[in-house]
C-alpha positions as CSV (number, residue, x, y, z in Angstrom):
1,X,-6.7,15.1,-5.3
2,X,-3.8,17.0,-6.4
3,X,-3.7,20.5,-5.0
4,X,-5.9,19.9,-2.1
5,X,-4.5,20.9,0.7
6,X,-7.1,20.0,3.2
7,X,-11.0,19.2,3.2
8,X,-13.6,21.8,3.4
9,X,-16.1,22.3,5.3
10,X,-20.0,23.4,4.2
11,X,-22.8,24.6,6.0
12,X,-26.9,25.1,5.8
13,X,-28.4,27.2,7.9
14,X,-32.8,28.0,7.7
15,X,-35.4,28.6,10.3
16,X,-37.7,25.2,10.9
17,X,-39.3,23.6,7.4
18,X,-37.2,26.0,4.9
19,X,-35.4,23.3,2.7
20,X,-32.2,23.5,4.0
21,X,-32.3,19.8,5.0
22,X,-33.3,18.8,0.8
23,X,-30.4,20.7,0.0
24,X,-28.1,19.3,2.3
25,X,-28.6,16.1,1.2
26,X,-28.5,16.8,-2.8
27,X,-25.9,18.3,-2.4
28,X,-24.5,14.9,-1.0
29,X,-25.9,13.3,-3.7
30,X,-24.3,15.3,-6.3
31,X,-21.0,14.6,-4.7
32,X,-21.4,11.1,-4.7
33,X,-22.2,10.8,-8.3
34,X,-18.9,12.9,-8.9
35,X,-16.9,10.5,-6.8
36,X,-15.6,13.1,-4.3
37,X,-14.6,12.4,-1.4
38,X,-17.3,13.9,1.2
39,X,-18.8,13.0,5.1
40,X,-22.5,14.0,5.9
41,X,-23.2,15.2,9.6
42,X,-26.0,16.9,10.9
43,X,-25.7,19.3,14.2
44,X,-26.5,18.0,17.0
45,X,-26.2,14.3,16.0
46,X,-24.1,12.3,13.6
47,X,-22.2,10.7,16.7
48,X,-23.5,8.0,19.3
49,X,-23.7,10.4,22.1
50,X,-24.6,13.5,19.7
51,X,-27.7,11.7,18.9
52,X,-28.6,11.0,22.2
53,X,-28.1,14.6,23.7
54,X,-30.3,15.4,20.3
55,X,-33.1,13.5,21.6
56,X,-32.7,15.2,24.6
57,X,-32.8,18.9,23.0
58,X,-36.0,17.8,21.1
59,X,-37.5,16.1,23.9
60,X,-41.4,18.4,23.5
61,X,-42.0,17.0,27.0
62,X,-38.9,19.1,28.0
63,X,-40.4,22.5,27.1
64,X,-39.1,24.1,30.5
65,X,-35.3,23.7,30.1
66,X,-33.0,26.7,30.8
67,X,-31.7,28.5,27.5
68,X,-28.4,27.9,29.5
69,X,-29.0,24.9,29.5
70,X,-30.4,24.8,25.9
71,X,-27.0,26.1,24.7
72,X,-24.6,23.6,26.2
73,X,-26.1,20.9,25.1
74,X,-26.0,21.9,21.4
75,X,-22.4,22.6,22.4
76,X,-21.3,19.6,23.7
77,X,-22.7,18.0,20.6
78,X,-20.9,19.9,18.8
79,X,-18.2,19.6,20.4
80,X,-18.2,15.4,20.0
81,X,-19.3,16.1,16.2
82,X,-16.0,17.9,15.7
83,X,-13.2,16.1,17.1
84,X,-15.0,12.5,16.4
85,X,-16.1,13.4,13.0
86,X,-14.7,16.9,11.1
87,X,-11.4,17.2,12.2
88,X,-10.9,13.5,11.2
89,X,-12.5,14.5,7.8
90,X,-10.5,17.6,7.0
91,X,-7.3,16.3,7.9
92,X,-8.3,13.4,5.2
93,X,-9.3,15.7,2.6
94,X,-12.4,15.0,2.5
95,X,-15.4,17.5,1.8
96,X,-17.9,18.0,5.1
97,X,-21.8,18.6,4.2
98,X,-22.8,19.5,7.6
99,X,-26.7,20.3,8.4
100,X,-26.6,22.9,10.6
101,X,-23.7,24.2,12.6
102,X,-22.5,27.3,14.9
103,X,-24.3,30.0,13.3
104,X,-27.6,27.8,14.1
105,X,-26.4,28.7,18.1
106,X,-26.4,32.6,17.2
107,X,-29.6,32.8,15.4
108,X,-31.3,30.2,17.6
109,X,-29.7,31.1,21.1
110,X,-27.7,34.3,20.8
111,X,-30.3,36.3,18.8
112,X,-33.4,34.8,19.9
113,X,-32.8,33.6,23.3
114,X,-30.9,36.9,24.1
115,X,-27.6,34.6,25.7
116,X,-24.7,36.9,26.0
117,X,-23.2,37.5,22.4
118,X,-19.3,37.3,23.3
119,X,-19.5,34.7,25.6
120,X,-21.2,32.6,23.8
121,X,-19.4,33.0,21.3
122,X,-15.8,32.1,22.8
123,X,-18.4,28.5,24.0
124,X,-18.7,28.0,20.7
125,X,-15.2,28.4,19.6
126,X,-13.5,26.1,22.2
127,X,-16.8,23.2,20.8
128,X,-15.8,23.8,17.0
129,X,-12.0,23.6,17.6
130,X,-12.2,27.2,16.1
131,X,-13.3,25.9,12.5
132,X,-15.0,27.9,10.3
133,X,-17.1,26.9,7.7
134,X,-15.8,27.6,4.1
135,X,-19.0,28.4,2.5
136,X,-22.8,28.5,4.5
137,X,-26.2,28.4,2.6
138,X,-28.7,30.1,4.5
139,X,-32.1,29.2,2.9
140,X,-34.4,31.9,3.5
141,X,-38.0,31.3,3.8
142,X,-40.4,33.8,6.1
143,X,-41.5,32.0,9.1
144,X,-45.1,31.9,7.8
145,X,-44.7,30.5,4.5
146,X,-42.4,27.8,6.2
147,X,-45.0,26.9,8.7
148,X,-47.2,26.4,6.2
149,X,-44.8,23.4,5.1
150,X,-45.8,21.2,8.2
151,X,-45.1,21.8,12.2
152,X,-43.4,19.3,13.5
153,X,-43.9,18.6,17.5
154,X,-40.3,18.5,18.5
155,X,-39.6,21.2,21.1
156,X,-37.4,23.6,18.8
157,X,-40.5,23.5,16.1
158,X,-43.3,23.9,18.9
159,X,-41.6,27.2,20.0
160,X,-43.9,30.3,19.4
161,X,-44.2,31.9,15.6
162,X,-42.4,35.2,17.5
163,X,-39.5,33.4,18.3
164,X,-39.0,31.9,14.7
165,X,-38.9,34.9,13.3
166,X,-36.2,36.3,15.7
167,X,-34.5,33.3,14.6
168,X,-34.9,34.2,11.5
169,X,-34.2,38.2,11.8
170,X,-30.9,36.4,13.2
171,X,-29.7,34.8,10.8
172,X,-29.9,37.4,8.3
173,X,-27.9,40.1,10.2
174,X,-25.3,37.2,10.5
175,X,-25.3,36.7,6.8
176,X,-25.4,40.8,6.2
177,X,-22.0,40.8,8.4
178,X,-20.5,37.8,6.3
179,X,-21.0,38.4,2.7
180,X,-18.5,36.5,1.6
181,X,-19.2,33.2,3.5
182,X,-22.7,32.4,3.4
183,X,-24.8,32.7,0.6
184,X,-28.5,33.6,1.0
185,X,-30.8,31.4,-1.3
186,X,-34.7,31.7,-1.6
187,X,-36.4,29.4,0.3
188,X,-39.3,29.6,-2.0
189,X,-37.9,28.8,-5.1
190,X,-38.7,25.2,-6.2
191,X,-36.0,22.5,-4.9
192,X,-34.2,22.3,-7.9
193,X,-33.8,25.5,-9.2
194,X,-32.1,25.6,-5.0
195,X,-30.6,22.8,-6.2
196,X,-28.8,24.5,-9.3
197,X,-27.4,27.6,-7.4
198,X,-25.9,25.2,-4.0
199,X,-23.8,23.4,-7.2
200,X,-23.1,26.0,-9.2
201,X,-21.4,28.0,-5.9
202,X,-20.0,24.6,-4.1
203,X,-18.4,23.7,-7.3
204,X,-17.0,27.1,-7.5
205,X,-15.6,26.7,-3.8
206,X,-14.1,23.0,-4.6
207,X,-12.4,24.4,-7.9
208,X,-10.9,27.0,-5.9
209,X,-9.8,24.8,-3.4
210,X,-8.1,21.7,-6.0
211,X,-10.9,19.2,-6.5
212,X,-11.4,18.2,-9.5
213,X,-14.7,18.0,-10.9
């Protein structure tokens, strides 16, 4: 890996059912099959104690926990994920595929729970270690269409259709304010044609950044 100076570190974002998941995970794929050197991690999760405060989060027979509450947890899986998994990764030069990460706590808690915007935001530094993500896909899909993709009964996904789309309306001021980092990809394009574009900008990313591909 000559010129690599350290791993990098990429993100999906989506409201509930919009593909980001698929694309996660080709996008491992496709790294495998070109040998590089890469970790997949989903937020919250990934670790032994992420997982369990996961099953926690998603618990649909917890439907009356605080949003204070709500965002802690996701921090202090976060958290756990970071210095157990990414950092480790980085430092190795390896490339990060990471399902979900801090923006999910603005769209989802910041935006659409209301929480306080700054402080939050300082929570969420001090979890991540104050990484960044190089590049973020947000895969856009309006809350109806997705929904139309299958429910699921976990407590995030039962929340009410209003609340999804604030989510939503979220994440796409976040991405209007960060141009340059996340990329906003139709959710309602078919998976490869998704697909095509995540490789086509990664590989542009790992170029940049000395892989070799």
């Amino acid at each position: 890996m000559y010129g690599v100076k350290r791993g990098v570190l990429i993100t999906f974002e989506g409201v509930e059912c919009s593909g980001k998941s698929t694309q996660a995970k080709a996008l491992a794929r496709w790294l495998a099959e070109k040998d590089l050197p890469h970790i997949f991690v989903r937020d919250p999760g990934t670790t032994q104690i992420g997982e369990n405060i996961r099953k926690i989060l998603l618990n649909p027979r917890l439907g009356n926990m605080h949003a204070k509450c709500e965002v802690l947890l996701f921090l202090a899986a976060r958290s756990q994920l970071t210095y157990e998994k990414l950092l480790p990764a980085i430092r190795e030069k390896q490339i990060v595929v990471c399902d979900r990460f801090a923006d999910s706590t603005y769209a989802y808690q910041t935006y659409a729970r209301n929480l306080p915007a700054r402080l939050v935001a300082v929570f969420n530094r001090f979890a991540a270690a104050g990484i960044k993500p190089d590049l973020t896909f947000l895969v856009d899909i309006d809350v109806a269409a997705a929904q139309k993709r299958g429910v699921g009964g976990d407590r995030m996904e039962a929340e009410k259709t209003e609340y999804h789309e604030r989510v939503r309306d979220g994440y796409l001021k976040l991405a209007h304010r960060a141009k340059k980092r996340i990329r906003v990809l139709d959710g309602t394009l078919p998976v490869e044609a998704l697909h095509q574009q995540v490789v086509a900008a990664a590989g542009d990313l790992l170029l940049r950044k000395g892989y070799r591909l």
